[in-house]
C-alpha positions in Angstrom: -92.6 -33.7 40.9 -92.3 -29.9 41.7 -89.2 -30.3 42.8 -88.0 -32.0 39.7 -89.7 -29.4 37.9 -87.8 -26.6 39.4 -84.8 -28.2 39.3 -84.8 -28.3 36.0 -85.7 -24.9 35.8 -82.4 -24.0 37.8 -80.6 -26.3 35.5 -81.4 -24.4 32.5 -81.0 -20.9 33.6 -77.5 -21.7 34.8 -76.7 -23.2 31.2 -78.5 -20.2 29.8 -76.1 -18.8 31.8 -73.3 -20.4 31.1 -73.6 -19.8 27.2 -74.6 -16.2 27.6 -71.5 -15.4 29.6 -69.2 -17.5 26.2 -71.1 -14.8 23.7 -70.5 -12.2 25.9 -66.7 -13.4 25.7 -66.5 -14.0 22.1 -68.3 -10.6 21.5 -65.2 -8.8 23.9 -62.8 -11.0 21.7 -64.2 -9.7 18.6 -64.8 -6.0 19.7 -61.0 -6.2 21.0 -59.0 -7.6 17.8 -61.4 -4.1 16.2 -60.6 -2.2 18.6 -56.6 -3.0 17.9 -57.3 -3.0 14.2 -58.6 0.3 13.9 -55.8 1.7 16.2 -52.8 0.2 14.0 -54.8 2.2 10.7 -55.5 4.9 12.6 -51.3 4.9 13.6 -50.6 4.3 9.9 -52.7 7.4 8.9 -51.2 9.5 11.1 -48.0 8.6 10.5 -49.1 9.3 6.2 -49.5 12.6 7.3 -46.2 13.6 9.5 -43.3 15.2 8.4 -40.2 13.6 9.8 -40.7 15.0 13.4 -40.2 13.5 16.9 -44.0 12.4 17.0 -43.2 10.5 13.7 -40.4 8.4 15.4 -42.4 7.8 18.3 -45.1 6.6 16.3 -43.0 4.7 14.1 -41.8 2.9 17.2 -45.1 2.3 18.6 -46.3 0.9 15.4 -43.0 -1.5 14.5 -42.3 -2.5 18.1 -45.5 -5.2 18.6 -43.6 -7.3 15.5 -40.0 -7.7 16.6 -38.9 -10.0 19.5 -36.4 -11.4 21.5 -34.9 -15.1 20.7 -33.5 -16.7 23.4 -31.4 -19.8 22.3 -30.0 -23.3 24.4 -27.3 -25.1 22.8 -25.6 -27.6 24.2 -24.1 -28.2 28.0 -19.7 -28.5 28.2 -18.0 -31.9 28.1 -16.0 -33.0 29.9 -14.2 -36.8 29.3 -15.7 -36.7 25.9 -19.6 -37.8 27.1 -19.8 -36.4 30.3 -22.1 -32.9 30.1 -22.0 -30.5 33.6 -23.4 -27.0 34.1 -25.8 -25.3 32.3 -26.9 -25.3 28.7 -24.8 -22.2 26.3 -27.1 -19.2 26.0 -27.2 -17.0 23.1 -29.9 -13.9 22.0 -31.0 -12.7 18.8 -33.9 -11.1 17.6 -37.2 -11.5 15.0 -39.6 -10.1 12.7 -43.0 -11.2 13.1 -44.6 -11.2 9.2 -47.4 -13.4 9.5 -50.3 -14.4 11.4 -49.3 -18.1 11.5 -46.4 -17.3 13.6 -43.6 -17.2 11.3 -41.0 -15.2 12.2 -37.9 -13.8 10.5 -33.9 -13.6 11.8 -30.3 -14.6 10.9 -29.4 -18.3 10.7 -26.4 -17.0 12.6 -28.7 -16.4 16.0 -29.3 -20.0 15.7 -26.0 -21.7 15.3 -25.3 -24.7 17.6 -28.5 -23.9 19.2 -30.9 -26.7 20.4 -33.7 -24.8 21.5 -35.2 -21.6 20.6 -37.5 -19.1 22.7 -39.0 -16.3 21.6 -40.3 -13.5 24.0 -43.1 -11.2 22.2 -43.8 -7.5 23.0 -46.1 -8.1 25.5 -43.5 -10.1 27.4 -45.4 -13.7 26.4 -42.9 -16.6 25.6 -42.9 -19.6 23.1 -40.8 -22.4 22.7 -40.1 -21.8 18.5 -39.2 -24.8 16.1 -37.2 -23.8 12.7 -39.0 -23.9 9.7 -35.8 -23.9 7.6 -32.5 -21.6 6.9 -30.3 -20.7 4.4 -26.7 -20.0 5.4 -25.2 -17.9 2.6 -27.8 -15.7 2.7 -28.2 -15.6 6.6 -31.5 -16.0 6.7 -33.3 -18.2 9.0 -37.6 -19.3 9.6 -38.6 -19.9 13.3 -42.8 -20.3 14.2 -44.3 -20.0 17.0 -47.9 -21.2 18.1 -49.8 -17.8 19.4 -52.5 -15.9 18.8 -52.6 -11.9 19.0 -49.8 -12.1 16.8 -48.9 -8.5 14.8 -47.1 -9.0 11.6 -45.0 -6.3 10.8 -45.6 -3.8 7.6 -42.7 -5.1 5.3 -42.0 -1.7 2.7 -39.9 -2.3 -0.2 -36.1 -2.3 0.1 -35.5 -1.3 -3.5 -37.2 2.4 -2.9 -34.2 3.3 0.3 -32.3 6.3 -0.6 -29.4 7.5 0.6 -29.7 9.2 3.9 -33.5 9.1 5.0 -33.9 7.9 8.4 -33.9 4.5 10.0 -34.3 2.8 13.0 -33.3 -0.1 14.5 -35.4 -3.1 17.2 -33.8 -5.9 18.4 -32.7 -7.0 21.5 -29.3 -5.6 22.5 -26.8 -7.9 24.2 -30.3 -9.7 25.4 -31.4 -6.4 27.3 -35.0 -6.7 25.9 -37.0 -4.4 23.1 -34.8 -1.6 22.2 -35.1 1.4 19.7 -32.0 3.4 17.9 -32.2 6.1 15.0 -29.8 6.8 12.7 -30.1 7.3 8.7 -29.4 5.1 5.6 -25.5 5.3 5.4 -25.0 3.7 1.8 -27.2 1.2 0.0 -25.9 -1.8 -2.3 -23.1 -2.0 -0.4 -21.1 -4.6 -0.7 -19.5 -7.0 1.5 -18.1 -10.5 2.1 -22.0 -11.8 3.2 -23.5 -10.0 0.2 -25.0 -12.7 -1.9 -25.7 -10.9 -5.0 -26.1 -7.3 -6.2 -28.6 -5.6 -4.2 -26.0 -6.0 -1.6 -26.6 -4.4 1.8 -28.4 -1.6 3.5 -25.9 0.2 5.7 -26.9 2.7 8.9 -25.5 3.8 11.4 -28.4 3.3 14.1 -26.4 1.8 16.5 -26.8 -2.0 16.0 -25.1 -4.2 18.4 -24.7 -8.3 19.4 -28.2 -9.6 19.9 -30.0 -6.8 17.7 -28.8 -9.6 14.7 -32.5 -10.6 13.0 -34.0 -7.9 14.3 -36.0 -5.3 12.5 -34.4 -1.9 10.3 -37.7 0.2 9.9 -38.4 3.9 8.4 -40.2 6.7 9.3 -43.2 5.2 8.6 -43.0 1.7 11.0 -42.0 -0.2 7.7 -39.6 -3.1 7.5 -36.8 -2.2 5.1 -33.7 -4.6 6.2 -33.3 -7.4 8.5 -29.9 -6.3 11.2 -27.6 -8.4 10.2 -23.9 -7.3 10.8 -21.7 -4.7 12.0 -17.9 -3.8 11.7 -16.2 -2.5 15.1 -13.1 -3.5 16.4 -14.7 -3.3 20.2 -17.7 -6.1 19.5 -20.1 -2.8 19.9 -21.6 0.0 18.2 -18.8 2.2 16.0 -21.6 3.3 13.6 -21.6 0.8 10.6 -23.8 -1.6 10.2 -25.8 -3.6 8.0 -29.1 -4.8 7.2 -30.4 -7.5 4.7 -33.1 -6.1 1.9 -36.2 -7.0 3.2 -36.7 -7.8 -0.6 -34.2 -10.2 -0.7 -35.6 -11.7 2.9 -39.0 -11.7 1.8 -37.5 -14.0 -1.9 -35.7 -16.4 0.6 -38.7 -16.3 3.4 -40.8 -18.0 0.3 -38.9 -20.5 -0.8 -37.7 -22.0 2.7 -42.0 -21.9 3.5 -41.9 -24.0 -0.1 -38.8 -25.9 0.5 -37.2 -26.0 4.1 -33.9 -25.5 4.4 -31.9 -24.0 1.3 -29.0 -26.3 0.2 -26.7 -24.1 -2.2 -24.3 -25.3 -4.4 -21.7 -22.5 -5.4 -19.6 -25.1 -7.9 -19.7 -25.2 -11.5 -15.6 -25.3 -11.8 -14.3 -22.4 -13.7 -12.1 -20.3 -12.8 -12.5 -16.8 -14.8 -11.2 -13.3 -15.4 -12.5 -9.9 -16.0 -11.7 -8.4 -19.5 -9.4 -5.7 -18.7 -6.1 -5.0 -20.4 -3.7 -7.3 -18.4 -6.1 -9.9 -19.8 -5.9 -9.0 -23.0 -1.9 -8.2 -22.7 -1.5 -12.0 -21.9 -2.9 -12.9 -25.3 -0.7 -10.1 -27.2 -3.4 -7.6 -27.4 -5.0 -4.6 -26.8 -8.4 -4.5 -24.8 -10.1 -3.2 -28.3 -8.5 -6.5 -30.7 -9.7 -8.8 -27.8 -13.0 -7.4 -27.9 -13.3 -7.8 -31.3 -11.9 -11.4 -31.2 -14.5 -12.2 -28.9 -17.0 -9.9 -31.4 -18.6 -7.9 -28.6 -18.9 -4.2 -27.7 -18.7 -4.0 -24.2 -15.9 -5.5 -21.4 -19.0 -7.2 -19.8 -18.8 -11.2 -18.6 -16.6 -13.9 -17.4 -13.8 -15.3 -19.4 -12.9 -18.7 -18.8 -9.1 -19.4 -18.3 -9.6 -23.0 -16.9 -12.0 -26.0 -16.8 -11.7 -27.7 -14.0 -11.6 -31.5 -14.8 -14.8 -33.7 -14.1 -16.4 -30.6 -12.8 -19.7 -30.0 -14.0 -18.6 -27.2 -16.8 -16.8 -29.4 -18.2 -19.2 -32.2 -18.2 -21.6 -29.5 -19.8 -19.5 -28.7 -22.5 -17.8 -25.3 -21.1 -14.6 -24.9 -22.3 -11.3 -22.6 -22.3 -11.6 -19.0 -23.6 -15.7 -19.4 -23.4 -17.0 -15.7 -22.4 -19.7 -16.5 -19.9 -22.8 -13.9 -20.4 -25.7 -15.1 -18.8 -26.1 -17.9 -15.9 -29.7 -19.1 -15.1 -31.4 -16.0 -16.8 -29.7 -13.2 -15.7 -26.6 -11.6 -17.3 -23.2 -11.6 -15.8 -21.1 -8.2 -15.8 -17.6 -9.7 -14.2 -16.1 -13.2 -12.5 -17.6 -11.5 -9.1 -21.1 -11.1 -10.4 -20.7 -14.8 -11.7 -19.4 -16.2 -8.2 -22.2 -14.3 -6.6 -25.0 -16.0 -8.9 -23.8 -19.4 -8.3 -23.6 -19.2 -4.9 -27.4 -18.1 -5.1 -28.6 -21.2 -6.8 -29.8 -24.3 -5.2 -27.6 -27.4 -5.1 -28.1 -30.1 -7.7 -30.6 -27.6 -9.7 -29.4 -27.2 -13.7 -29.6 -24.0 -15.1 -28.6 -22.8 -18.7 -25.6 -20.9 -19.1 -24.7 -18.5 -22.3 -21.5 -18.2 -23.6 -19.9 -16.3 -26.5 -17.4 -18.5 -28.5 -15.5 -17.7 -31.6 -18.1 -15.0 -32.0 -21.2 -16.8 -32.0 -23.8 -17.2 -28.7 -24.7 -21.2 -27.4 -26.4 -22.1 -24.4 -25.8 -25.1 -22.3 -27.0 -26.6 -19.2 -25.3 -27.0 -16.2 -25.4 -29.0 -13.3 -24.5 -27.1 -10.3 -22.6 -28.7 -7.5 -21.6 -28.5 -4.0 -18.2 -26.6 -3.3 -15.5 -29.6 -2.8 
């Protein structure tokens, strides 16, 4: 019986044991995740106070660098005889912006073309296996998540505040070198080019930016996202000092609605085709730009004049029609045939959205279906 007794006894401590050691773990876990907390404000006050000096870039860095990885991608392996696979599988790199907790992670949809597999390598050299949440091609935009904890999401600013020539930098993951840092300053904003999806257009920089920095993270001086690297023109593949960066307002808008939706199917068909009003325009109808304004009975060139329906498209199942002035599609107002092209190309496949137009001097508003390009 005293044996039993003090066996028990033994038992107990060592469970006593066992579950003091677990507090003591979960109290390290805790003090830790403080610990980090109070260090990231205490980076973010600091960095409040600085003027634009060394110390601000390196803090900057230090600060922005924990949220941007390294993708590694596996597509598939050559054929050869049509079915026959050898070698190993095509590699590509990219890189990420952390901006959540859950593990959802921000880059171009172009990083994950043709890939089959995705892997993401963090900051503190730990790698996941990432699934894709969703994409959307025409803006470039692409959602990967990974399962991890520790995870720092990044401090997204607002794109809409960049001025002309403050300083950026750029993290990614140069031709799959690992974390990397460039400076540079804010080249031109708005800027426009063929992947600019609507009129906030691109940030441009030249912090050198080069293949595998694409997704990766364009920051300020105060360790703030402002743009998501995107693309560069060079004639040499490399650095020649432009480059470009998504708003990381406009990533943010698409971020939500691939979380709500998945992938984004866009349409980019309604089946006009248009023309600015500009004298040549009004020439071909024998008049001056001033009698063709008034014919259409507006003050300003602004909108899209319709010189064809296409037949069985959905304008003219809507009830668009020849020498329609198109002012307004799905809310917001349309200056030229380029802003017009670039809001349909926005809109979601399938969706109907009411379109204004001026004819014979009076405003209607019809609904139209908006289709996929043929």
């Amino acid at each position: 019986m005293r044996r039993l007794t003090l066996l028990g006894v033994l038992l107990a401590g060592i469970a006593a044991g066992f579950g003091l050691a677990r507090y003591a773990s979960v109290r390290r876990a805790v003090a830790a995740d403080k610990a980090e907390e109070k260090a990231t404000t205490d980076l973010r006050a600091r960095l409040a106070g600085l003027p634009d000096t060394s110390e601000a870039f390196q803090l900057a860095a230090k600060l922005a660098a924990p949220s941007v990885v390294c993708i590694r991608t596996e597509g598939a392996r050559f054929r050869i005889f049509g079915d026959i696979e050898i070698g190993p599988p095509q590699q590509g790199q990219g890189s990420g912006v952390i901006v959540d907790a859950e593990g959802h992670i921000l880059t171009n949809a172009h990083v994950l073309k043709g890939a089959k597999r995705a892997f993401v390598t963090l900051n503190d050299q730990r790698e996941f296996q990432a699934s894709l949440v969703g994409f959307d091609q025409v803006s470039d935009i692409a959602v990967l998540k990974i399962e991890a904890e520790g995870l720092r999401p990044a401090a997204l600013g607002d794109s809409r505040l960049v001025e002309l020539g403050q300083w950026a930098m750029a993290l990614g993951n140069p031709y799959g070198l690992g974390p990397s840092v460039s400076v540079g300053i804010i080249s031109a904003v708005g800027r426009d080019s063929e992947h600019s999806v609507d009129r906030e257009g691109f940030l441009q920089t030249d912090a050198a930016i080069n293949p595998g920095n694409s997704g990766g993270a364009l920051v300020n001086i105060r360790g703030e996202v402002i743009g998501i690297t995107n693309a560069i023109v060079t004639s040499s593949r490399g650095n020649e000092g432009i480059a470009f960066a998504i708003p990381i307002a406009r990533a943010q808008a698409i971020l939500k609605r691939i979380l709500e939706k998945g992938s984004i199917r866009r349409g980019g068909y309604v089946g006009v085709r248009t023309a600015d009003l500009v004298p040549q325009l009004a020439a071909y109808y024998d008049m001056t730009l001033p009698e063709l304004l008034e014919t259409l009975k507006v003050k300003e060139a602004k909108g899209a004049f319709v010189v064809e329906v296409i037949k069985g498209s959905p304008a003219q199942k809507a009830g668009i029609v020849t020498d329609d002035l198109i002012l307004e599609i799905a809310g917001r107002p349309v200056a030229n045939s380029r802003e017009l092209r670039d809001q349909i190309a926005l809109i979601e496949l399938d969706s109907t959205v009411p379109v204004k137009v001026r004819r014979r001097g009076a405003d209607r508003t019809l609904q139209v279906k908006v289709g996929e390009l043929p």
